[in-house]
N, C-alpha and C positions, 0 to 999 in steps of 0.2 A: 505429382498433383498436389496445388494446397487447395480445400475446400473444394472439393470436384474440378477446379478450374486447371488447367495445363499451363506449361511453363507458355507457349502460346496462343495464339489469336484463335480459339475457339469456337467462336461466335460465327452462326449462320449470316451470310448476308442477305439483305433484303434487298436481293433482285429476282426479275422473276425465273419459277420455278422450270427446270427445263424440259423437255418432252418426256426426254427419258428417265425421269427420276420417278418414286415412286409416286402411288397412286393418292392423289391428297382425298383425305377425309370428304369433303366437300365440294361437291358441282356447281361448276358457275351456274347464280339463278338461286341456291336456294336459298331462303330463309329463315335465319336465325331470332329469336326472341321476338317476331313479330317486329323486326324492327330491321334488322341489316341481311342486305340482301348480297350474296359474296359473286361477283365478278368473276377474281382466276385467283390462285394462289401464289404466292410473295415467294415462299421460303418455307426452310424444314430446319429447326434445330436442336439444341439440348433441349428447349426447356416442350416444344411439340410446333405447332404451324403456323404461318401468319399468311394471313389472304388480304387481298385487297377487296373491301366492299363498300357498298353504300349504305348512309344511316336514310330510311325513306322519312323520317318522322322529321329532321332538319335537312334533309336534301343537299348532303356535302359525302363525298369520300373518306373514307376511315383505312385503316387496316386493323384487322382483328387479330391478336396474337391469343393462340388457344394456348390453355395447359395440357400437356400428357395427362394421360387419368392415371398411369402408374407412378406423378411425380410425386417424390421424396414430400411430409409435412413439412420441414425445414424450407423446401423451395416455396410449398402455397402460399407458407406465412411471407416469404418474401414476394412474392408476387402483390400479397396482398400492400404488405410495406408499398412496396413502387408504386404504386397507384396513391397511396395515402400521399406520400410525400410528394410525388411526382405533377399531382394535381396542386403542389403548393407553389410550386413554380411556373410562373407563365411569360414566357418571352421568345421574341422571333427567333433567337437561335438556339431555342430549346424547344423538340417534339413535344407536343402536348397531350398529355393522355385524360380522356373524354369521362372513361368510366369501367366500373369492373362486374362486370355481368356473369352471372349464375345462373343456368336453366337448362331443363332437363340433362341434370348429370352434368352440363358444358361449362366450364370455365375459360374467358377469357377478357383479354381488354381491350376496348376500344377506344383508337388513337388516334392522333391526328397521321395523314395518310404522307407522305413524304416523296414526291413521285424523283427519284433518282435511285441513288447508288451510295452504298458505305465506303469512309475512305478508304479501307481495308483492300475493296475491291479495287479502286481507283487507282492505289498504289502501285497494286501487283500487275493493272495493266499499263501503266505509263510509265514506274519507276519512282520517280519522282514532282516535285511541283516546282514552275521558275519561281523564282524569288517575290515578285510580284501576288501571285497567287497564294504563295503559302503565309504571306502576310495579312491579305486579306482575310483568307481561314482562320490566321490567329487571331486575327481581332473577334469575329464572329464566336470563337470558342470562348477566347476571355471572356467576353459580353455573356454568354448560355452560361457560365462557367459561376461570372460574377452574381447573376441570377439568384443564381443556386443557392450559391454561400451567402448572400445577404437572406434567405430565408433560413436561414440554418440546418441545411442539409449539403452532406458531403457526397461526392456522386462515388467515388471507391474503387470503378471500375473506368475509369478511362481509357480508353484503346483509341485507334482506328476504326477497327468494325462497330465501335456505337457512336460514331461521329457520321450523322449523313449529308451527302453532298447533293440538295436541292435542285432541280431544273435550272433556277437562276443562281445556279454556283453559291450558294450559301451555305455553310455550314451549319448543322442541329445537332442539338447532343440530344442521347437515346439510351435508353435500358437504362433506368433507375432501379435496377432489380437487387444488388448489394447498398444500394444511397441509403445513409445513416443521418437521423440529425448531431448534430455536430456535441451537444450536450450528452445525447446518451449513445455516444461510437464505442463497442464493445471494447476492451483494454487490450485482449489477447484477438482477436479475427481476424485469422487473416486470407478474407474470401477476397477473391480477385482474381487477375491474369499477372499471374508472378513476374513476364518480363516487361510489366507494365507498373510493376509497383512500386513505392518509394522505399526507403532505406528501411523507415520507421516501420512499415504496413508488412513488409517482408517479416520483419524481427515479430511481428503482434505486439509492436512497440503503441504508445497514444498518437489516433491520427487528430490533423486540423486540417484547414484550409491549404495548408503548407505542401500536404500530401496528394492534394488531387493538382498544384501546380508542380509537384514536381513529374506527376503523369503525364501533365500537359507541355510539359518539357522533351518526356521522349519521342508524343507525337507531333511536336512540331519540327525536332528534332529527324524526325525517319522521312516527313516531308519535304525537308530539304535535300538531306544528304540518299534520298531512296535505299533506306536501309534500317534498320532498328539497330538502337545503340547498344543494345546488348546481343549475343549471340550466340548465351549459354544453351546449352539441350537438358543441364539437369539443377538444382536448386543448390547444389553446391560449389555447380561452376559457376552461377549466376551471384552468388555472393562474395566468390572469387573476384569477378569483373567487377560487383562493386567497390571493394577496395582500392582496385588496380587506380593507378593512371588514368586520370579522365583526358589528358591532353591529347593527344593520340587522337584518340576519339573524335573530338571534338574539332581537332583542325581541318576532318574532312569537310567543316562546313565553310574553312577563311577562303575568301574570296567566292563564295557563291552566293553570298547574303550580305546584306548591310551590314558592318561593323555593332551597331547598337543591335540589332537584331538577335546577332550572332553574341551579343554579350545576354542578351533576354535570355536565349536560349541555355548557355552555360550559367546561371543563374540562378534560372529553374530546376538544374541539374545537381548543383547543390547538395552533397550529402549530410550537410547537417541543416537541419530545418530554419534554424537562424540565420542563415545566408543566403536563403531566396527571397525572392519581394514578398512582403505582406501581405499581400493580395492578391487577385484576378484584376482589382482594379489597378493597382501599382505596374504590376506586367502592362496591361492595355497601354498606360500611363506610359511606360518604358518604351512600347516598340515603336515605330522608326515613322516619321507622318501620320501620325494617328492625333485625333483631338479626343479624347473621350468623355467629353463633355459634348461635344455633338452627337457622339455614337446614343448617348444617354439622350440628350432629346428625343433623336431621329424614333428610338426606340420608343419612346413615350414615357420614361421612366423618371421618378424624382433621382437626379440625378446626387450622389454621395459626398458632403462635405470636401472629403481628400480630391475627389474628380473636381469639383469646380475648380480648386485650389490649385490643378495639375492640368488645366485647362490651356488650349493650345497657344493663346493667346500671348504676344511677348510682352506687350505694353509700352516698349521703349520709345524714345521720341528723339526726331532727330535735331540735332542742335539747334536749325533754326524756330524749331518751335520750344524747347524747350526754352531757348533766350528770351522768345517771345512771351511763354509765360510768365518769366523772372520779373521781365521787365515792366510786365504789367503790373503783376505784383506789388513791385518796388513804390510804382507812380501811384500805384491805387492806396498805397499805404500812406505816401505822403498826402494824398488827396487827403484822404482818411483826418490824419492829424491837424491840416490844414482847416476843415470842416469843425473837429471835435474841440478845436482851440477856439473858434468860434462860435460855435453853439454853447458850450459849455457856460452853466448857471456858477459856476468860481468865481470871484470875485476876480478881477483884475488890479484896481485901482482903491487902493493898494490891495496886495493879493493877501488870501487868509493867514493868520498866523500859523505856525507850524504846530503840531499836538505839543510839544512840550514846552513850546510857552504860556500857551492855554490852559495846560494841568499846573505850571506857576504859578499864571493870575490866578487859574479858580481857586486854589490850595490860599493865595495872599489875601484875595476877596473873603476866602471862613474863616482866615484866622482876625483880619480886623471885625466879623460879624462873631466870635468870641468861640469859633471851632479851636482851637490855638495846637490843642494835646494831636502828636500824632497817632492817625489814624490806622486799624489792624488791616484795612485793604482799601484799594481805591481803583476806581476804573473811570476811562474819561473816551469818549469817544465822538468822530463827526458823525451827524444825517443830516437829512435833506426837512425843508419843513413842506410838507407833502400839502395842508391845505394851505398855505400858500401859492401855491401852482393852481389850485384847484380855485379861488377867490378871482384870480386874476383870468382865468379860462372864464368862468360865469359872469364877471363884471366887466373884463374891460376889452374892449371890440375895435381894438385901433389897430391897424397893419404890423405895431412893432411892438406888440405891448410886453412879449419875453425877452427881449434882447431887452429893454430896461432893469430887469432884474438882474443882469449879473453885475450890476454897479449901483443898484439901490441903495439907499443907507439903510436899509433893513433888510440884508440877504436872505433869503432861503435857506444857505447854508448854515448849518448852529453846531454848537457843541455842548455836551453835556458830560459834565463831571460827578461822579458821585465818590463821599468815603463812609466807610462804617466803622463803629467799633469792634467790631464781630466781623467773619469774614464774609463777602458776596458771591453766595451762591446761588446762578440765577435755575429757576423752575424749567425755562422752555427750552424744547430741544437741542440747540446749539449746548446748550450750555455759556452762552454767554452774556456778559452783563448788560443792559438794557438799559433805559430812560425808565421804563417801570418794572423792569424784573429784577433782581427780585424786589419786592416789596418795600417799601417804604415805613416799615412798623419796630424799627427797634430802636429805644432812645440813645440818641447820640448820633445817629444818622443825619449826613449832611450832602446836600446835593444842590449846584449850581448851573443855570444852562446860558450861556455867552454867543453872541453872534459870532463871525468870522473876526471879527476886528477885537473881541476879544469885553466885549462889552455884555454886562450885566442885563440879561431877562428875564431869568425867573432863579427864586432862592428857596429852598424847602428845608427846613432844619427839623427832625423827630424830637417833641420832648420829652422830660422824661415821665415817668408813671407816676411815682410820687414825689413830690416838693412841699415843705410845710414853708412859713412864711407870711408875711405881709406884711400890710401895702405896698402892691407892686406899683413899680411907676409907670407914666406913659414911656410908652415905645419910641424909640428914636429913631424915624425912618429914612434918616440923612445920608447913610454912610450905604443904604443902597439906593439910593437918584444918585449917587455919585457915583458908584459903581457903576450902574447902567449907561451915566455920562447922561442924566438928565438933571434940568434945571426944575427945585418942585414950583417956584413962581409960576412957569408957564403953565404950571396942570391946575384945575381946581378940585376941592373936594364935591363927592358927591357922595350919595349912599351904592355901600355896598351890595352886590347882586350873585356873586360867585360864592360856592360855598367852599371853604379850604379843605385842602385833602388832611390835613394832621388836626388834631383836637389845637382849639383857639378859645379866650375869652375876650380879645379885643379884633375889632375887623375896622377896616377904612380901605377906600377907593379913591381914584382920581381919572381926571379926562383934560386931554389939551394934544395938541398936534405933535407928531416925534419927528425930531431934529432933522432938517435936509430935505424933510417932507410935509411942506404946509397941509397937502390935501388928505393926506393920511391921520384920522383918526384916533387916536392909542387909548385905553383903559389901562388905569394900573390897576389892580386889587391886592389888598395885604391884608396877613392874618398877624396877631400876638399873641404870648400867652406868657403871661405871669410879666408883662412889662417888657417882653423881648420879644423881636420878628421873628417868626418860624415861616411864613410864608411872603413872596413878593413876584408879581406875575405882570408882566409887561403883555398886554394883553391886542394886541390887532386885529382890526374889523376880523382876520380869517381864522382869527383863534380858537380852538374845536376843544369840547370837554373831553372826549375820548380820541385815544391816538388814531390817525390814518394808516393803514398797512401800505407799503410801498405795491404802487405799480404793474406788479410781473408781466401782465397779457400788455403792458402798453408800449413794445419800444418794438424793434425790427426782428428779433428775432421770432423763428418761428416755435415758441412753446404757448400753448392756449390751457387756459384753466378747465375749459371744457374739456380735453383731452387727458388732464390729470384727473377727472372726476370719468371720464368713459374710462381710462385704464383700471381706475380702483375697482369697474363695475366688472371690465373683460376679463381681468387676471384671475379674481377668485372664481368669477363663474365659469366662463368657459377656458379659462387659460389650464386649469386642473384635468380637465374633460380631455382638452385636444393635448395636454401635454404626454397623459398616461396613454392616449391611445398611439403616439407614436411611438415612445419608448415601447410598447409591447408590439408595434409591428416595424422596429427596430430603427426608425426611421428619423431619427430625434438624435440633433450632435448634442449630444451630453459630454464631450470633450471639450468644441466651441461654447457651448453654452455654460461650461466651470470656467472657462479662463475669462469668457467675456466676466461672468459674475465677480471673481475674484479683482480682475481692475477695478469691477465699479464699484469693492468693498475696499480696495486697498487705498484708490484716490480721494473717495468722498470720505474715507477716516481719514487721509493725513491734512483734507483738508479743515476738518472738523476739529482736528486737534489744535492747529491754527487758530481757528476761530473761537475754540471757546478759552475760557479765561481759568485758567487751573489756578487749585487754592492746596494748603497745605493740608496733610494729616485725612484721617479716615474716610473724610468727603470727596476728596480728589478718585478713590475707587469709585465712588458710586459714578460719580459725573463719567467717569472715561467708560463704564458698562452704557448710560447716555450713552454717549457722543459715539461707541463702536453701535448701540442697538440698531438706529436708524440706515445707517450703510448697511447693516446686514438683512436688513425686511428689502432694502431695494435690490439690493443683490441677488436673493432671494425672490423676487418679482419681476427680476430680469431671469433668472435663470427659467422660472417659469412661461412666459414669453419667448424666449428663446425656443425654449423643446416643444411649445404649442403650435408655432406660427414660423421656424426660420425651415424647417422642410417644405413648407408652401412656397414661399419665398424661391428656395432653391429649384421648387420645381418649374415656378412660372418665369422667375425672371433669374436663373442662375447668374447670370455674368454680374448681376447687380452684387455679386458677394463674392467675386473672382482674387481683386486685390485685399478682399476683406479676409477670407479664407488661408492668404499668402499669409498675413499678416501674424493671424492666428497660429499659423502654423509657424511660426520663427525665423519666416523668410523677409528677413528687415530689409536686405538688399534686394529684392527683387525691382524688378525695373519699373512693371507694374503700381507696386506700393508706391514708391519715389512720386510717379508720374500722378496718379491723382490725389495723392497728399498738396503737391505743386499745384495741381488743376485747382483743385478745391479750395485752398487758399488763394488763388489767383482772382475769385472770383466773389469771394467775400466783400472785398472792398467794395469793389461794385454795385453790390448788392446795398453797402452802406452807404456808398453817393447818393443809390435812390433814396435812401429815404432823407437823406439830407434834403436835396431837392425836394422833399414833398413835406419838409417843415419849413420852407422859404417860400412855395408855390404863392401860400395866401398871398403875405405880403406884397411878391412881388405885381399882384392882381389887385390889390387896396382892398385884402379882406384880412379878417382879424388871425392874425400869426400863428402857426399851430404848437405846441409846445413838443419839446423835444425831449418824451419820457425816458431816452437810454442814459438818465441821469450816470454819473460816473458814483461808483460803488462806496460811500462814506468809509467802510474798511481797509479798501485801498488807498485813501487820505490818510485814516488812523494811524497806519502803520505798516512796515514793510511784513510781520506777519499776514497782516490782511490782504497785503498784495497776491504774498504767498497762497492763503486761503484762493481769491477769487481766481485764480487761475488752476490752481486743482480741480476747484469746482467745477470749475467750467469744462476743466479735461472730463472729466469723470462726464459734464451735464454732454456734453458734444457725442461722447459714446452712447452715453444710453438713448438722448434723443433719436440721434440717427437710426438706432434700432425699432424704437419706438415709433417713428413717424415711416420706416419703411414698413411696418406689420401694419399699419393703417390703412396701409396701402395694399398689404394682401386682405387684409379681412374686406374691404372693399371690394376687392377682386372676386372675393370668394362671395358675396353678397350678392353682385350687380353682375357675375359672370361674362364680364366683359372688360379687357384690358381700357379703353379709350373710357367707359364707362368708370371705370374704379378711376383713373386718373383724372377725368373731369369731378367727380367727387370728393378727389383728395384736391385738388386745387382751391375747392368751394370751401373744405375745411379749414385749409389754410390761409382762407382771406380776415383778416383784422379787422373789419369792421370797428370792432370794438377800439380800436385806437382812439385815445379819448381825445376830443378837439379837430378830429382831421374833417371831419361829418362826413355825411353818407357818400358823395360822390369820388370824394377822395380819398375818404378811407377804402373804398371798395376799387378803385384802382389803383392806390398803394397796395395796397395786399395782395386783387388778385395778379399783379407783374413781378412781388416776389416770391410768391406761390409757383411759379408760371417758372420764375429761375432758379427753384428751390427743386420741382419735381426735374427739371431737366438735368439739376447736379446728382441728384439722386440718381435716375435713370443711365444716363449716359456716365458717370463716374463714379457711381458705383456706393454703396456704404462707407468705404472708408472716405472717397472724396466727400462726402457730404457732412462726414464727423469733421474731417479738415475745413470745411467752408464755414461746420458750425462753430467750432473752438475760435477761430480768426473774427468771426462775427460779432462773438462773446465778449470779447476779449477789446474789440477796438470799443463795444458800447460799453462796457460796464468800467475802465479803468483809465486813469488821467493821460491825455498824449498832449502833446505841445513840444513846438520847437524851442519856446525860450528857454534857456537853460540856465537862467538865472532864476526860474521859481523851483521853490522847493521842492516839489511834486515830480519836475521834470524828470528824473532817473528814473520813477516809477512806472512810467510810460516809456520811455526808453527799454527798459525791461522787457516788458511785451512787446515792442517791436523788434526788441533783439529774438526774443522766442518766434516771432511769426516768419522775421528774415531767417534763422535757424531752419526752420520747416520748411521756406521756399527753398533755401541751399541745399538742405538735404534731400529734398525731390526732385531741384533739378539736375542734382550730381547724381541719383540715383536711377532716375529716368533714362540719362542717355546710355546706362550699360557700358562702359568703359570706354564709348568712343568721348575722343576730347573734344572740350568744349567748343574748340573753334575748328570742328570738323569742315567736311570738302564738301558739305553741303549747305555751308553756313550760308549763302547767298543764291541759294534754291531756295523755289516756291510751291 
């Protein structure tokens, strides 16, 4: 005997009681605790009697298992355990126990009532189960089994006789009367049915989850082959047969069960704990036609990262749709380029100089303005001149009035060079150097900003703090009109109106029309000091005192600034609330949700390290604690997010995180991943014709043009770092948003308690409006149709397809494409469609699952 328990099945069964047995305690009819009125009697066993009754107070069937009055305190305290724990679990294939009642003298529990037969009993009159059924059973065990162990409690005693077989053949696990939680499982106990135990529980070795599937091995094990795999009579033959041979054994089951079954079962068998499945859910996962992600809805359950992940679903596609994806692809990209060659505010005619003739001229332009000495740093960089776009949206109403701009004689496009004597280290969080970051304030500081073509706009030279001296001369403002490539004839003087940004004691202005462009207006304004130009600003009707911030809510992607100001509000507030309540009720992928955070800290640093501009010596630490801080608060904000809101997720719409879960998990080849990586890029392009189309609609209508804000990224002109940078970023921005924009979609869910509901609200979020210049009728059918394509990627293809649709998205708005391959620019774009052809290749090789590409079904429909 270990712990009163016999090497066998000891346990009463629960059928009914037979004529001739003794006299049970209690008469059908009477009444217990004013509340349960007892039927007949069930059963008689170690621990005293179990009757079938009714609770009258909820009008349902119970059975009452009484305690002996002579039982052992060791057994009460466990009685009482079982009920503690026992009530923590509640699922269809686990007996449910109601409550633990005390009165006059009586002790027992009432439970949910199970009208059948233990398998024990079922066994011994049939022998065994066909292969069919004992599969069944095992799913239902695993499921009662998986219950358990996700609340943290081990059940200890697994048998047959505490497995009951339901009227509609279901399987319930029963008697939680040894169930321990998993955290505090005695080191040395070893209560149980010894030929039911595992290797470790036999020894009073540490039990885990390991231990009650290696239980669950002998009884599915005796169901097939009708017989218990062990067949010792004393506890030293029974550790004999452990040792022995399991083969033997175990071949009584080849050929009466599925091969994969029959490998579960030797699995579970397992004598060292390391080499069974890690779970109840990995077992379900394993056996043979099982989805256990269905079994998990069916049940009502938020269904476990690894299950979604292990989900029945293959994903593969057969070649001719995979083709069909490619090819769409292919064409949509070239569309794509087609479009973005033409839309594109670049200059054409002739096209912009490249960064390093621009950092010549502006470097040749300070040294004849008397910079000469070289400089301790220097940074030069393209942007966009934003209120020019914004002058021409307010003033000019004609069907073409943007496609004018990319051959203006005054581009939009500018460059801006600055050096210092000292190094440039910029304040704002990139860490990198700016048009005004850092500052303007140390003498010897020189900064120049040149159109595309390489011509002279604006000149700012710092001077110095102290100069003694005089009579200074007038200022010679010749050798910048000639830098700018202006004639001063054409301008006249007028009084000055601007005030200069650097300390000045001479100022003068001018007005006359700029070259190429009668109808355009220019101001020049300059500053002097001490007889020399410090400042010189070619100044256009659209010229703004303070800089414009670029754009973000204006081009086709779906990221809204309103949505970056609700996350900063959800995250701290409730994202802290719902995250700790699922970590404590276990339910939080804290494994998904480290590996998601660490990409999106590993991408958005190495894109940041790109982007920002390193200087030598003590300062470069401070900057790289920058440049890591910021990745690591969003990282951090994603992690949080993640454990608040991806078990909601998983519960309402699991399949939406099926290939996202592969992913997670290290399964790159899965077929799945492949295929909506493939899908999701497919669909991108698409998405970018429309809005093409809805920046050509006016025109083609005789109304004023819409401007086409998915400006190409001035970084990615800079330089092949920048390129580098916007396509990190974008990796990193395609991951977090897709998370982001799918938890919008559950808190909506969880708000409006209505799927159709949460998804017509997240459509409404996702309409652009705001799209500057489209106005209301258009922008509101711009947006809500990629809204409308945006929830259907999400939905139907899942998180990772929708990260794939997003990066592809990103990537054709924000970076140079064109076919010529005579501008400089061209390899840069090239690039990103070698990355986005990469990603169709790898999804469509990955998708078809090793059939060839030109399978026997290539010309099936």
């Amino acid at each position: 005997m270990i712990e009163g328990r016999s090497l066998g099945d000891d346990q009463p069964t629960l059928a009914r009681a037979s004529p001739g047995g003794a006299e049970p305690r209690f008469a059908p009819g009477t009444l217990l605790a004013g509340r349960y009125r007892v039927i007949y009697p069930l059963g008689r066993g170690g621990m005293g009697e179990v009757y079938r009754a009714d609770d009258l107070k909820l009008g349902q069937a119970v059975a009452l298992k009484f305690v002996r009055s002579d039982m052992p305190a060791i057994a009460k305290q466990r009685l009482y355990s079982e009920v503690r724990l026992g009530r923590q679990v509640s699922h269809p294939n686990v007996c449910r126990l109601y409550d633990l009642v005390e009165v006059e003298g009586l002790t027992f529990i009432a439970m949910e009532y199970v009208d059948g037969e233990d398998l024990a009993s079922l066994l011994s009159r049939i022998g065994h189960l066909a292969a069919d059924k004992a599969l069944e059973i095992a799913r239902g065990l695993c499921a009662g089994l998986l219950a358990a162990h996700d609340r943290g409690v081990l059940h200890r005693d697994l048998k047959p006789a505490n497995v009951m077989i339901d009227g509609r053949g279901r399987a319930r696990l029963t008697d939680f009367g040894l169930a321990v939680e998993q955290q505090a499982a005695p080191p040395r106990d070893t209560a149980g049915t010894a030929l039911y135990m595992s290797p470790e529980q036999l020894a009073g070795g540490e039990l885990s989850v390991k231990s009650d599937l290696y239980s669950l091995g002998l009884i599915l094990y005796e169901m097939v082959a009708g017989r218990r795999f062990f067949s010792a009579t004393t506890l030293d033959e029974l550790r004999s047969q452990h040792r022995a041979e399991r083969l033997p054994r175990l071949g009584v089951l080849s050929g009466q069960i599925d091969a994969s079954f029959e490998r579960v079962i030797a699995q579970c068998l397992e004598e060292d704990p390391q080499a069974r499945p890690a779970s109840a859910r990995a077992v379900l996962a394993l056996l043979p036609g099982g989805d256990p992600l269905e079994a998990a809805i069916a049940a009502g359950e938020t269904p476990a990262p690894d299950v979604v992940a292990a989900a029945g679903t293959v994903g593969d596609l057969r070649p001719a749709v995979a083709w069909s994806a490619l090819l769409t692809l292919l064409g949509g990209l070239a569309l794509a380029v087609w479009a973005s060659d033409r839309l594109s505010y670049i200059p054409s005619r002739p096209p912009p100089l490249t960064h390093a003739i621009l950092v010549e001229r502006a470097q040749r332009t300070l040294a004849t303005l008397g910079h000469g000495a070289r400089p301790a740093d220097w940074s030069g960089s393209y942007d966009w001149d934003l209120p020019h776009f914004i002058h021409v949206l307010r003033n000019d109403r004609s069907p073409h009035r943007f496609d004018r701009l990319r051959d203006a004689p005054l581009s939009p496009l500018r460059f801006f060079y600055r050096q210092s004597p000292t190094s440039l280290v910029a304040a704002n969080r990139n860490g990198s150097v700016e048009r005004d970051d850092p500052a303007s304030d140390v003498p010897g500081m020189a900064e120049v900003d040149l159109d595309a073509r390489g011509r002279l706009t604006r000149y700012l030279a710092v001077p110095p703090r102290v100069e003694s001296g005089g009579p200074w001369p007038d200022p010679d403002w010749s050798p910048l009109f000639q830098a700018a490539e202006l004639d001063p004839a054409s301008f006249r003087p007028v009084s000055p109106e601007w005030t200069a940004p650097v300390d000045s004691d001479r100022k003068a202005a001018w007005v006359g029309a700029y070259p190429g462009m009668a109808d355009l207006a220019v101001r020049i304004e300059g500053a002097a000091y001490h007889g020399r130009p410090v400042w010189f600003a070619v100044l256009p009707p659209w010229a703004a005192p303070e800089p414009v911030s670029r754009f973000s809510d204006a081009g086709p992607t779906p990221v809204q600034p309103v949505f970056l100001g609700a996350l900063g509000l959800v995250v701290p507030l409730g994202g802290l609330v719902l995250a700790r309540r699922n970590l404590l009720l276990r339910r939080g992928d804290r494994k998904g949700a480290f590996r998601v955070a660490v990409f999106v800290f590993v991408t958005y640093s190495l894109a940041r390290l790109f982007r920002a501009d390193h200087v030598p010596g003590l300062v470069e630490f401070w900057l790289l604690i920058k440049v890591f801080a910021y990745p690591m608060v969003w990282a951090a904000l994603i992690w949080i997010l993640y454990v608040a809101l991806e078990p909601y997720a998983r519960r309402r719409w699991p399949r939406i995180l099926i290939s996202w879960g592969r992913l997670l998990a290290g399964r790159w080849r899965d077929p799945m991943v492949g295929r909506d990586l493939l899908l999701g890029a497919a669909v991108a392009p698409l998405l970018f014709g429309l809005y093409v189309v809805a920046t050509r609609a006016p025109s083609w209508l005789g109304q004023p043009q819409a401007p086409h804000w998915a400006l190409v990224h001035d970084q990615s002109l800079t330089s092949w770092t920048g390129v580098a940078f916007r396509i990190l970023v974008n990796v990193y921005a395609a991951a977090q948003w897709s998370i982001i924009w799918l938890f919008v979609l559950v808190l909506l869910r969880i708000v409006l308690r209505r799927d159709l509901l949460a998804m017509v609200a997240w459509c409404v979020a996702g309409v652009s409006q705001a799209v500057l210049g489209f106005g209301p009728l258009l922008g509101l059918t711009l947006g809500l149709a990629a809204a409308v394509v945006e929830l259907f990627v999400l939905t139907r293809l899942g998180v990772l397809g929708y990260a794939s649709y997003t990066l592809v998205t990103f990537l054709l708005s924000e970076l140079p494409l064109t076919f010529d391959t005579s501008l400089w620019w061209a390899p840069r774009g090239f690039a990103v469609l070698a990355i986005v052809i990469a990603i169709g290749a790898y999804g469509f090789r990955t998708a078809l699952a090793g059939r060839p590409a030109f399978g026997g079904d290539w010309l099936e429909t």
